[in-house]
N, CA, C and O atoms as a GROMACS GRO file, in nm:
protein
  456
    1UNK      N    1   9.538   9.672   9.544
    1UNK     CA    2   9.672   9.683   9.600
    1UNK      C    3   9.732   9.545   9.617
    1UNK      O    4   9.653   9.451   9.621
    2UNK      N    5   9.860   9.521   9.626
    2UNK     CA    6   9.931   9.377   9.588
    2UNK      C    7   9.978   9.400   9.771
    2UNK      O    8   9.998   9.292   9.826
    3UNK      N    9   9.992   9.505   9.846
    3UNK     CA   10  10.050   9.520   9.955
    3UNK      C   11   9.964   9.600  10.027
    3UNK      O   12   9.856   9.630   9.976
    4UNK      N   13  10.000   9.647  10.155
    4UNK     CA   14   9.894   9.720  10.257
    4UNK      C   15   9.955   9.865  10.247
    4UNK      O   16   9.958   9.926  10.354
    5UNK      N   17  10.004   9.931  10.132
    5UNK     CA   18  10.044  10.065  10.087
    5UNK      C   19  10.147  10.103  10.229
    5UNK      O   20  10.085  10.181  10.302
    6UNK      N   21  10.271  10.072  10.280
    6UNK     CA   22  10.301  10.079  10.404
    6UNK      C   23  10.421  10.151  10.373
    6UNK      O   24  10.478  10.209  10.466
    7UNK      N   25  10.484  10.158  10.219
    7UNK     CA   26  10.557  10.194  10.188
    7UNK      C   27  10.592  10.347  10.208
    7UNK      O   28  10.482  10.389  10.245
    8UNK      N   29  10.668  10.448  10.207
    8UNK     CA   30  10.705  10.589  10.256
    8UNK      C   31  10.723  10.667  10.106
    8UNK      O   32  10.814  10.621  10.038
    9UNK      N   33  10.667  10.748  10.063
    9UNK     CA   34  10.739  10.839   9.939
    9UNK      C   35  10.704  10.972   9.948
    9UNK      O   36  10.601  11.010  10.003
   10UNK      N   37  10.786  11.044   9.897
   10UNK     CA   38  10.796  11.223   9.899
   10UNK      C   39  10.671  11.235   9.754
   10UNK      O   40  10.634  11.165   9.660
   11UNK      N   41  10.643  11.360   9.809
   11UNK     CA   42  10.510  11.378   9.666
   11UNK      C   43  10.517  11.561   9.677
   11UNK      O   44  10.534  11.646   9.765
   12UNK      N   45  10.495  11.557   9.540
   12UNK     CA   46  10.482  11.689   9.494
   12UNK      C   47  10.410  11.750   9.403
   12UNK      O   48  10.394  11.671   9.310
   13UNK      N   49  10.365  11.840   9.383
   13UNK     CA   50  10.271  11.896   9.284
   13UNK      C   51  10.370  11.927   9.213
   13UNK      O   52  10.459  11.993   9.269
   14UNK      N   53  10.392  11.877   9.016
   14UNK     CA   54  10.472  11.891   8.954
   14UNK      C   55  10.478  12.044   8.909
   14UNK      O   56  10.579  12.087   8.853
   15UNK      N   57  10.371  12.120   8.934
   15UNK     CA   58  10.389  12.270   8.903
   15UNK      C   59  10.519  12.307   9.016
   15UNK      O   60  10.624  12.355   8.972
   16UNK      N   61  10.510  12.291   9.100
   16UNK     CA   62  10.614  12.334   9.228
   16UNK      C   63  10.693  12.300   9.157
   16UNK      O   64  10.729  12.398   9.092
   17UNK      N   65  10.774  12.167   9.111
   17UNK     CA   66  10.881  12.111   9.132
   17UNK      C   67  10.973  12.152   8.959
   17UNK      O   68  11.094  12.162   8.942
   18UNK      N   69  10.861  12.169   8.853
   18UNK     CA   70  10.914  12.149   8.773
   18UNK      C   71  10.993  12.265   8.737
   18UNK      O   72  11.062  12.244   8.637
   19UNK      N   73  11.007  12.411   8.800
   19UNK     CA   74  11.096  12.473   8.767
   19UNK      C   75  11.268  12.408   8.859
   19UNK      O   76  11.368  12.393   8.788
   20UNK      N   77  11.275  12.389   8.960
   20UNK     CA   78  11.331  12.352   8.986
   20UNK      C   79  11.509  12.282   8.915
   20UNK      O   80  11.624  12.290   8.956
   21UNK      N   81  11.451  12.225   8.808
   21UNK     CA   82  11.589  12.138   8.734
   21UNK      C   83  11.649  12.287   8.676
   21UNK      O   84  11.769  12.316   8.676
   22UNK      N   85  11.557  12.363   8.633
   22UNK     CA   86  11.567  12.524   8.537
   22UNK      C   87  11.711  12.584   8.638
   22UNK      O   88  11.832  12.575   8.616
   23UNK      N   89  11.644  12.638   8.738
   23UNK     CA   90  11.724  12.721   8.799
   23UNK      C   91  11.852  12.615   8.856
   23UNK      O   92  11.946  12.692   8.876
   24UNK      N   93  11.886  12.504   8.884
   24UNK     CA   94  12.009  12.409   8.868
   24UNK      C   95  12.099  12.460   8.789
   24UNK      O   96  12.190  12.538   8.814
   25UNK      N   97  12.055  12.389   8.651
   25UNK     CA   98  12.090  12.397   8.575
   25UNK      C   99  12.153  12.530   8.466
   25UNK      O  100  12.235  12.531   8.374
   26UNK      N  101  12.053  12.651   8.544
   26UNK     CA  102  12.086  12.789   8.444
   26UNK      C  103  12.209  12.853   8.603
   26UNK      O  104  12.298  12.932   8.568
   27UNK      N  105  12.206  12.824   8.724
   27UNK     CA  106  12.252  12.957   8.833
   27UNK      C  107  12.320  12.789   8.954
   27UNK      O  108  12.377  12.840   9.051
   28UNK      N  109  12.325  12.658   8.964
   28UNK     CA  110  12.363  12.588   9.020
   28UNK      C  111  12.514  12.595   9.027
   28UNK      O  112  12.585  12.595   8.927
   29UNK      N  113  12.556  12.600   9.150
   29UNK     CA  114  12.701  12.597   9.182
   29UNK      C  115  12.756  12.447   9.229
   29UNK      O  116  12.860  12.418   9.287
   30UNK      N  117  12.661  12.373   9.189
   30UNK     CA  118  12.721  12.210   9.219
   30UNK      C  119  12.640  12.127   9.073
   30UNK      O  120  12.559  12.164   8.987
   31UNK      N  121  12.730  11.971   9.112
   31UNK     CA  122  12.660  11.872   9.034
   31UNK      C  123  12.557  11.804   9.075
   31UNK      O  124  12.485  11.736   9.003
   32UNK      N  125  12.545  11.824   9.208
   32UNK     CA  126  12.411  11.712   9.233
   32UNK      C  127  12.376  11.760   9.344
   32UNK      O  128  12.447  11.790   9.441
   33UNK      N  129  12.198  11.774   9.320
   33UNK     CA  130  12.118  11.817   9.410
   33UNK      C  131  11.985  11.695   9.426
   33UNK      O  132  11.965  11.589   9.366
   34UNK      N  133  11.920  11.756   9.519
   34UNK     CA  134  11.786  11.706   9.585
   34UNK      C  135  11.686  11.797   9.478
   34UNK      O  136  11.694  11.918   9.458
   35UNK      N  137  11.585  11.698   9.413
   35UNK     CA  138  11.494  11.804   9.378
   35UNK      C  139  11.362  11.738   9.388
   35UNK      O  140  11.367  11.616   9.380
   36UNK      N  141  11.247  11.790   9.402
   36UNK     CA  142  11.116  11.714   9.398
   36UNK      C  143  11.045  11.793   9.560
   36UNK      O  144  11.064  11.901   9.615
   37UNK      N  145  10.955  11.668   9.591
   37UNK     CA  146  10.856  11.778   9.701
   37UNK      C  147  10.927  11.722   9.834
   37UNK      O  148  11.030  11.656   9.847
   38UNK      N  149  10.820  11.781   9.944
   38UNK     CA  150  10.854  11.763  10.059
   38UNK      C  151  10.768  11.715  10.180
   38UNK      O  152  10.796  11.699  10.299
   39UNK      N  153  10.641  11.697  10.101
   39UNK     CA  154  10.509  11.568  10.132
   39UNK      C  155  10.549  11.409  10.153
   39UNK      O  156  10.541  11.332  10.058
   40UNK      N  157  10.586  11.371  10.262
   40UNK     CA  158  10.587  11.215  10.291
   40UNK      C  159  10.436  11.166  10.332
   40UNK      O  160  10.358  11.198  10.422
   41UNK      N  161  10.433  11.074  10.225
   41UNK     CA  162  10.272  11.027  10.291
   41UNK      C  163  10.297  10.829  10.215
   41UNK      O  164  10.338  10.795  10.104
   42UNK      N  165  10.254  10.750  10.323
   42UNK     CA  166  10.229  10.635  10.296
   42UNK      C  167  10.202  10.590  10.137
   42UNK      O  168  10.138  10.681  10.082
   43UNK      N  169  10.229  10.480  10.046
   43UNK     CA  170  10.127  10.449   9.942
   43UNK      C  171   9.979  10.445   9.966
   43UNK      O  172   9.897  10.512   9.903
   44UNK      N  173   9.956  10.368  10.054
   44UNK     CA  174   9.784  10.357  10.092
   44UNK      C  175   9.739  10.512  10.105
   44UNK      O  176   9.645  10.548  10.034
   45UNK      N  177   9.829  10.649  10.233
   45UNK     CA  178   9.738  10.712  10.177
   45UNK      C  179   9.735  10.796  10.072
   45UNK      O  180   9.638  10.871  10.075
   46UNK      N  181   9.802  10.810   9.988
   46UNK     CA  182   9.847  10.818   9.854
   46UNK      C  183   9.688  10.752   9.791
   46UNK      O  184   9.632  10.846   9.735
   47UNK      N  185   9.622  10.655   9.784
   47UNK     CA  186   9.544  10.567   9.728
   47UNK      C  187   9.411  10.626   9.809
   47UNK      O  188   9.320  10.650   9.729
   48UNK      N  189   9.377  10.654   9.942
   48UNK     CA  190   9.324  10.662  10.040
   48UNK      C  191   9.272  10.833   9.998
   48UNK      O  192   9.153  10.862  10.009
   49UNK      N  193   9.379  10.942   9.950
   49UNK     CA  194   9.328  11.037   9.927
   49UNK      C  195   9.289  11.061   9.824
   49UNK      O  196   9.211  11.154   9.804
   50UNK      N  197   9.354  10.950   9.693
   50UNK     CA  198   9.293  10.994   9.530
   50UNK      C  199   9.149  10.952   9.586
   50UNK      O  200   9.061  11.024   9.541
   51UNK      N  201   9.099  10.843   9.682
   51UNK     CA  202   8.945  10.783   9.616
   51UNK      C  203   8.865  10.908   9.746
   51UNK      O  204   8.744  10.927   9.755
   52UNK      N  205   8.923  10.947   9.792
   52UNK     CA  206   8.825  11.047   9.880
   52UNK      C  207   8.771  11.157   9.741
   52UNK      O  208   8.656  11.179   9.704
   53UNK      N  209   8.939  11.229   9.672
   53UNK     CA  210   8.863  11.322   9.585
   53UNK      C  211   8.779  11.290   9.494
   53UNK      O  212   8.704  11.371   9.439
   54UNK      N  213   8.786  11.164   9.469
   54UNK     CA  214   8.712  11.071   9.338
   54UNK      C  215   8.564  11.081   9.370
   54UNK      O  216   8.475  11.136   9.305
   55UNK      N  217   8.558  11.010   9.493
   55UNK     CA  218   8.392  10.975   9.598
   55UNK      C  219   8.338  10.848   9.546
   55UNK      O  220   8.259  10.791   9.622
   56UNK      N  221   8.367  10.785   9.418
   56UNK     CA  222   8.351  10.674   9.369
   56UNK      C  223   8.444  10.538   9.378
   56UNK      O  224   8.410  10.426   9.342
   57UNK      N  225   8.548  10.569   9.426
   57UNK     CA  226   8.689  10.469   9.426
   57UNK      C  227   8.702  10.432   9.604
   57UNK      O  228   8.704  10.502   9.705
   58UNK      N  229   8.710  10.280   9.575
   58UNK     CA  230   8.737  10.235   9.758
   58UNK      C  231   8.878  10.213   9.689
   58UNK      O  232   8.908  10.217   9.570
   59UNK      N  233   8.956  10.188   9.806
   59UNK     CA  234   9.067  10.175   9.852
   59UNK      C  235   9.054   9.995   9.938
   59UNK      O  236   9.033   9.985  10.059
   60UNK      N  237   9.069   9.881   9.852
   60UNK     CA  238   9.093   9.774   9.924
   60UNK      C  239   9.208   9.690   9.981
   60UNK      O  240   9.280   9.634   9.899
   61UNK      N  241   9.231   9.677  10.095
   61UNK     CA  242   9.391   9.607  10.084
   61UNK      C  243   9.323   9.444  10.121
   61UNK      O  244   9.218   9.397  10.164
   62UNK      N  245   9.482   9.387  10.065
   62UNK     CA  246   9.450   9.276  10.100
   62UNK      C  247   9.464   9.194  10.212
   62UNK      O  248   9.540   9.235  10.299
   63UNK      N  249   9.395   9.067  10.231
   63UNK     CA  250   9.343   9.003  10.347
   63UNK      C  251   9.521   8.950  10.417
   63UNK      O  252   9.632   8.945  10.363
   64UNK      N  253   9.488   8.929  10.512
   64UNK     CA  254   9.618   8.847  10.575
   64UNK      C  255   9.738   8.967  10.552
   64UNK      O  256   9.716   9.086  10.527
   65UNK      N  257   9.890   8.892  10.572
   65UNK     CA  258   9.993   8.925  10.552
   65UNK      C  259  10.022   8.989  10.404
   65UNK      O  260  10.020   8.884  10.338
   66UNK      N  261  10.044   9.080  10.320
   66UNK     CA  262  10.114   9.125  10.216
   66UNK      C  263  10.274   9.046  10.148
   66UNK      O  264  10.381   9.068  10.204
   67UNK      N  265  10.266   8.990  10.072
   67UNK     CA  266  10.391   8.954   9.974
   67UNK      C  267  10.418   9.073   9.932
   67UNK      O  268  10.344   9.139   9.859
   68UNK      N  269  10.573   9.124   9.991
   68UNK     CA  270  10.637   9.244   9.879
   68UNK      C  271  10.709   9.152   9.793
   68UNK      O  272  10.824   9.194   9.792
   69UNK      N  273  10.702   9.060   9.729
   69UNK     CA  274  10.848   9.016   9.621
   69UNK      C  275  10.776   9.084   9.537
   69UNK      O  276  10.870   9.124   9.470
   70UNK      N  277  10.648   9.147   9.465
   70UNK     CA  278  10.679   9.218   9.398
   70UNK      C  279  10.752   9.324   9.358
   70UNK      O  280  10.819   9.329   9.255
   71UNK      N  281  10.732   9.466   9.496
   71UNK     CA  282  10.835   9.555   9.544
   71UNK      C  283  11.023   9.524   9.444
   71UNK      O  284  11.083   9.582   9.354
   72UNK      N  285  11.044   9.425   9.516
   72UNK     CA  286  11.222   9.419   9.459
   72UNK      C  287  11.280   9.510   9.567
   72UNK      O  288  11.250   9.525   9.686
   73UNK      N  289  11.372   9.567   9.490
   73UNK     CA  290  11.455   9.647   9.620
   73UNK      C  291  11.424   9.789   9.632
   73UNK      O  292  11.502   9.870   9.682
   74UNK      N  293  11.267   9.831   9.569
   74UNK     CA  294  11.229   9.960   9.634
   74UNK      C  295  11.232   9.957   9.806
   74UNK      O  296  11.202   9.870   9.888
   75UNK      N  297  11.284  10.102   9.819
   75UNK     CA  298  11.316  10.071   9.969
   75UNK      C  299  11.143  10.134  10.019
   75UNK      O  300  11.078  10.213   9.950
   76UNK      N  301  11.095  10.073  10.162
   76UNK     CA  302  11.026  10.081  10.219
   76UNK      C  303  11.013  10.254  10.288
   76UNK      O  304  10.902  10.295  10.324
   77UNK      N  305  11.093  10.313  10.294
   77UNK     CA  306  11.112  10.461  10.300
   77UNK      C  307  11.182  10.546  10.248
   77UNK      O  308  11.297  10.528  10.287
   78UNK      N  309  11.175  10.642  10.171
   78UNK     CA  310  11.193  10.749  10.110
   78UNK      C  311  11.172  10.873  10.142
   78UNK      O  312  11.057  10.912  10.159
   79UNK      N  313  11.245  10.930  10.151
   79UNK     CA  314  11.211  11.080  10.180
   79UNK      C  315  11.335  11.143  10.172
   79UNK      O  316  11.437  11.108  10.232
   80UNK      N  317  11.312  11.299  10.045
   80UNK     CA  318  11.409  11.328   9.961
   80UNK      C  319  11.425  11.479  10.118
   80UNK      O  320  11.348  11.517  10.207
   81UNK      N  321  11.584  11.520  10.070
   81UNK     CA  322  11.586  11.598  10.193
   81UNK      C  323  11.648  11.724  10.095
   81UNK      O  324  11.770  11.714  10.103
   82UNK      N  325  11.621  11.810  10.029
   82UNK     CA  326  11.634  11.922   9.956
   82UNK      C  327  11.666  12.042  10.016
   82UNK      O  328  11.624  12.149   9.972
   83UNK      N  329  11.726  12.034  10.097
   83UNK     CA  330  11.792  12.163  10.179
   83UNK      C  331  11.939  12.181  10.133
   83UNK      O  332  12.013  12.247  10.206
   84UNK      N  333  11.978  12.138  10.039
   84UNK     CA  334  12.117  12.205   9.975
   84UNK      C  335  11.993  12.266   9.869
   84UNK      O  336  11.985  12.385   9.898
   85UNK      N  337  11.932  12.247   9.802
   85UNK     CA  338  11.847  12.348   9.716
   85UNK      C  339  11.817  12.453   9.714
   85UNK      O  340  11.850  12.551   9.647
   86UNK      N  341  11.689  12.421   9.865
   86UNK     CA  342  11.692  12.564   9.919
   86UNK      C  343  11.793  12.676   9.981
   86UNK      O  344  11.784  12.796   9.957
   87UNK      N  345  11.876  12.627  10.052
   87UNK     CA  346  11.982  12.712  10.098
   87UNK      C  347  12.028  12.775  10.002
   87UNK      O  348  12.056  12.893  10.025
   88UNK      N  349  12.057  12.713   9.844
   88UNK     CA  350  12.145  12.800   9.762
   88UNK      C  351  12.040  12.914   9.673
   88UNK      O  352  12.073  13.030   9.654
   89UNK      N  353  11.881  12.841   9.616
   89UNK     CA  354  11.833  12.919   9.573
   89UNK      C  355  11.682  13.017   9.679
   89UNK      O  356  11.626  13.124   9.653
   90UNK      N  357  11.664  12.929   9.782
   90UNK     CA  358  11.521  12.984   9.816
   90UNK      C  359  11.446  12.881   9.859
   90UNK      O  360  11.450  12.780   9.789
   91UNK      N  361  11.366  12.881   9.974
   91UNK     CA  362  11.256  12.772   9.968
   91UNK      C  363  11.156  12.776   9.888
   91UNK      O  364  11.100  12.884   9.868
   92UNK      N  365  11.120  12.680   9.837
   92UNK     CA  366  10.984  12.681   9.760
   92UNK      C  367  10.864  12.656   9.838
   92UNK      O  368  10.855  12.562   9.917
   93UNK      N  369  10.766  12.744   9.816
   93UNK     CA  370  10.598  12.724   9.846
   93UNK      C  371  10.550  12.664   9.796
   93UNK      O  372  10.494  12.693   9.690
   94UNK      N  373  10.550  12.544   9.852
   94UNK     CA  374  10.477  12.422   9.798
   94UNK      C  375  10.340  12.436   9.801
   94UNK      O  376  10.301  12.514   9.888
   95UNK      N  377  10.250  12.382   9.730
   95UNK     CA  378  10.090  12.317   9.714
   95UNK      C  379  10.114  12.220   9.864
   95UNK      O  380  10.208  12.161   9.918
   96UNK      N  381  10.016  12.237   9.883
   96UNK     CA  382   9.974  12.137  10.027
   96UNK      C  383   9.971  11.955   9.907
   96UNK      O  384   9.937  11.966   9.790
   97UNK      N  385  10.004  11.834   9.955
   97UNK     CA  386   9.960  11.723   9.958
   97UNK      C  387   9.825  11.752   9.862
   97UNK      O  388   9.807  11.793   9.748
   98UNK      N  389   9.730  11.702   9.986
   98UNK     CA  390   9.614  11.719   9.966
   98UNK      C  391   9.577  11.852   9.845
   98UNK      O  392   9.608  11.815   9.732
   99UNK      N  393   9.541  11.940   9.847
   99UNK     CA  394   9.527  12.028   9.750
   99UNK      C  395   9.593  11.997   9.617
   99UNK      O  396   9.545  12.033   9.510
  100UNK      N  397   9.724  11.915   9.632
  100UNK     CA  398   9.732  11.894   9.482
  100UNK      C  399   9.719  11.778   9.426
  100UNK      O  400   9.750  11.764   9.308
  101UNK      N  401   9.659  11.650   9.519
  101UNK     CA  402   9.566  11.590   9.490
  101UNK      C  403   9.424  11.632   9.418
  101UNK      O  404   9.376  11.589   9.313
  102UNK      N  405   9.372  11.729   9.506
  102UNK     CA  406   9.235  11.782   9.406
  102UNK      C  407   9.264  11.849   9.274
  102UNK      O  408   9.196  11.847   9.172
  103UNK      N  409   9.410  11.924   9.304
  103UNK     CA  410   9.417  12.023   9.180
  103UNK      C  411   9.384  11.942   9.037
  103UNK      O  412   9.309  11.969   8.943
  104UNK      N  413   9.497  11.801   9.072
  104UNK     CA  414   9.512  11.700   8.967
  104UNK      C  415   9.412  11.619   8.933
  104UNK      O  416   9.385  11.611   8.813
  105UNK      N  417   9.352  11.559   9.010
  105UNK     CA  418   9.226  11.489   9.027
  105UNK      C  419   9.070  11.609   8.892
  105UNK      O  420   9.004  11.581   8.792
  106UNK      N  421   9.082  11.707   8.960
  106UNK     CA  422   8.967  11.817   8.904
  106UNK      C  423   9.068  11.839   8.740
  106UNK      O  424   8.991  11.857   8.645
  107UNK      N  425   9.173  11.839   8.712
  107UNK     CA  426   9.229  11.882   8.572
  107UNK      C  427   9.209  11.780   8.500
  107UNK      O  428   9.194  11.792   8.379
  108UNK      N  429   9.205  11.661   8.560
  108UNK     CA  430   9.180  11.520   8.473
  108UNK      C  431   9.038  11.528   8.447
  108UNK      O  432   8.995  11.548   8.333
  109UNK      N  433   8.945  11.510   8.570
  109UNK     CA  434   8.815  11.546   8.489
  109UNK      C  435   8.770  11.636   8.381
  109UNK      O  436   8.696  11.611   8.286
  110UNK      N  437   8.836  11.755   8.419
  110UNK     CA  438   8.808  11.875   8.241
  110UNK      C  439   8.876  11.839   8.160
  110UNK      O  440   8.854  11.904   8.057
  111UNK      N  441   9.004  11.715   8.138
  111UNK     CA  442   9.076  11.705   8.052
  111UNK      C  443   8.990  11.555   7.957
  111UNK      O  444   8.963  11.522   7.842
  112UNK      N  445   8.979  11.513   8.073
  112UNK     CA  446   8.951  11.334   7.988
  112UNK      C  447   8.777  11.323   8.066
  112UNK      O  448   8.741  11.210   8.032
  113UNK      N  449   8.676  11.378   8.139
  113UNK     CA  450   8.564  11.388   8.124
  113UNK      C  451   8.531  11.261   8.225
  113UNK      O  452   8.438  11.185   8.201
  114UNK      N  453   8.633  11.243   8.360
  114UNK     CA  454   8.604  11.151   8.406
  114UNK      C  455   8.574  11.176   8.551
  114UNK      O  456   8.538  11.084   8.624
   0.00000   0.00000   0.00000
């Protein structure tokens, strides 16, 4: 890690999300919506839960203070708010976080043998 993962982002299991643009696009009564998940979880633990499902991967941050000039002007919190979505079509039943960490984690191993 270049930083202490402190950063904020929405996460989603792309099975959830990816019908989503579909029904916009085929039954949407506007131009612009919210779409994606509704999981806020840190980068670190983002990093923190791939190496739990792994059991082989640490998670190291670095010593002292963190330099973001890599970052740029990603903002430090994110979190997408998708309630014009749902209101017009339905809430979606999301995959838990976690669970679709393993889902993804376990499809990569049967896919690439790792």
């Amino acid at each position: 890690m270049l930083d202490h993962g402190e950063s904020v982002k929405t996460f989603g299991y792309v099975f959830d999300i990816i019908g989503m643009p579909f029904k916009v696009v085929l039954n949407g009564m506007s131009f612009v919506y919210n779409i994606g998940g509704v999981d806020t979880v840190t980068i670190r633990q983002l990093a923190e839960a791939v190496a739990k499902h792994c059991g082989n991967v640490r998670v190291i941050l670095p010593e002292g203070k963190s330099s973001e000039e890599h970052i740029g002007s990603d903002p430090k919190y994110s979190q997408l708010d998708i309630s014009k979505f749902v209101n017009e079509f339905a809430p979606v039943d999301f995959v838990s976080f976690t669970e679709g960490i393993r889902r993804t984690i376990e499809w990569n191993k049967l896919e690439y043998g790792f």
